[in-house]
C-alpha positions in Angstrom: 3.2 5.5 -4.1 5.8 2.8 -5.1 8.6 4.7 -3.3 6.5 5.0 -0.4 5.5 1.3 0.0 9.0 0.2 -0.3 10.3 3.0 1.9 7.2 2.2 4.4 8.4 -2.3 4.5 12.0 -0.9 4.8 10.6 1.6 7.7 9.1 -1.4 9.3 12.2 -3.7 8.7 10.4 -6.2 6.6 11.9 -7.6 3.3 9.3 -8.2 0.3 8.8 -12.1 1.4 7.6 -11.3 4.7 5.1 -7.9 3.7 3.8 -11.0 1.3 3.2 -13.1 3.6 1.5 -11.0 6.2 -0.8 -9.5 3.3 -1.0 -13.3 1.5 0.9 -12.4 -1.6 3.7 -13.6 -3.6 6.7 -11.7 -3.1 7.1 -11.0 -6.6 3.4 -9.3 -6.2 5.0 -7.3 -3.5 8.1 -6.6 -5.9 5.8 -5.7 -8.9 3.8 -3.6 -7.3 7.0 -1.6 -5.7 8.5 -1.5 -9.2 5.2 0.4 -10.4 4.4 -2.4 -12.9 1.1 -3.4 -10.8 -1.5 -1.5 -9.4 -2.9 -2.3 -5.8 -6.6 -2.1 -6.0 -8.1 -1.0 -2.4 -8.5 -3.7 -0.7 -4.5 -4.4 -1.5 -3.8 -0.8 -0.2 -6.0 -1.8 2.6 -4.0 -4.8 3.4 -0.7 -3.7 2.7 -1.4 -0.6 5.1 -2.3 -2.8 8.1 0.6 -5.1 7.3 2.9 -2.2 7.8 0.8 -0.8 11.2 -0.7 1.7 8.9 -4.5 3.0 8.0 -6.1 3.9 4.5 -8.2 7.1 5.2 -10.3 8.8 2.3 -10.6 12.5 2.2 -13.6 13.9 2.4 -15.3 15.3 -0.9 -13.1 13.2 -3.2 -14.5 10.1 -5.1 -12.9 7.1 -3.8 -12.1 5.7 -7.9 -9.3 3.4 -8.4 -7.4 5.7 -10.1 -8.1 8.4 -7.6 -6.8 6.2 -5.0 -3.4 5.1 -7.2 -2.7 9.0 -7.8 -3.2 9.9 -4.0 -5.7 12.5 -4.8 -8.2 10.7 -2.9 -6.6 9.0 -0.1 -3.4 9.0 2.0 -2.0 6.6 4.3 -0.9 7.4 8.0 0.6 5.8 11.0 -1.9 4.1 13.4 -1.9 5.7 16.5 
């Protein structure tokens, strides 16, 4: 998911600072967690996702655990439409 988040701000044309300050984080939050060295927890994901015009859907069936979430298995994130 790390690629994806920094491929998803560069998508948007966003640098770290300003994802951070649309989602009230630091920038080295932003940078950590793009690095892999954090973890977003869901309401991150959440936040980050709008932030970038996109949505956190769960799939159906699969538990929504942290770890599920981190390792896609239970979630995905899309464009809004």
């Amino acid at each position: 998911m790390t690629d994806e988040l920094k491929r998803w701000r560069l998508e948007a044309g966003l640098s770290q600072l300003e994802l951070a300050a649309r989602v009230s984080l630091s920038q080295q939050h932003i940078s950590k967690i793009e690095s892999g060295m954090l973890q977003p927890n869901l309401r991150t994901l959440t936040r980050l996702a709008a932030a970038l015009g996109m949505v956190v859907e769960l799939r159906p069936g699969l538990a929504a655990t942290r770890e599920a979430l981190l390792a896609r298995k239970a979630m995905w994130m899309r464009y809004e439409e």
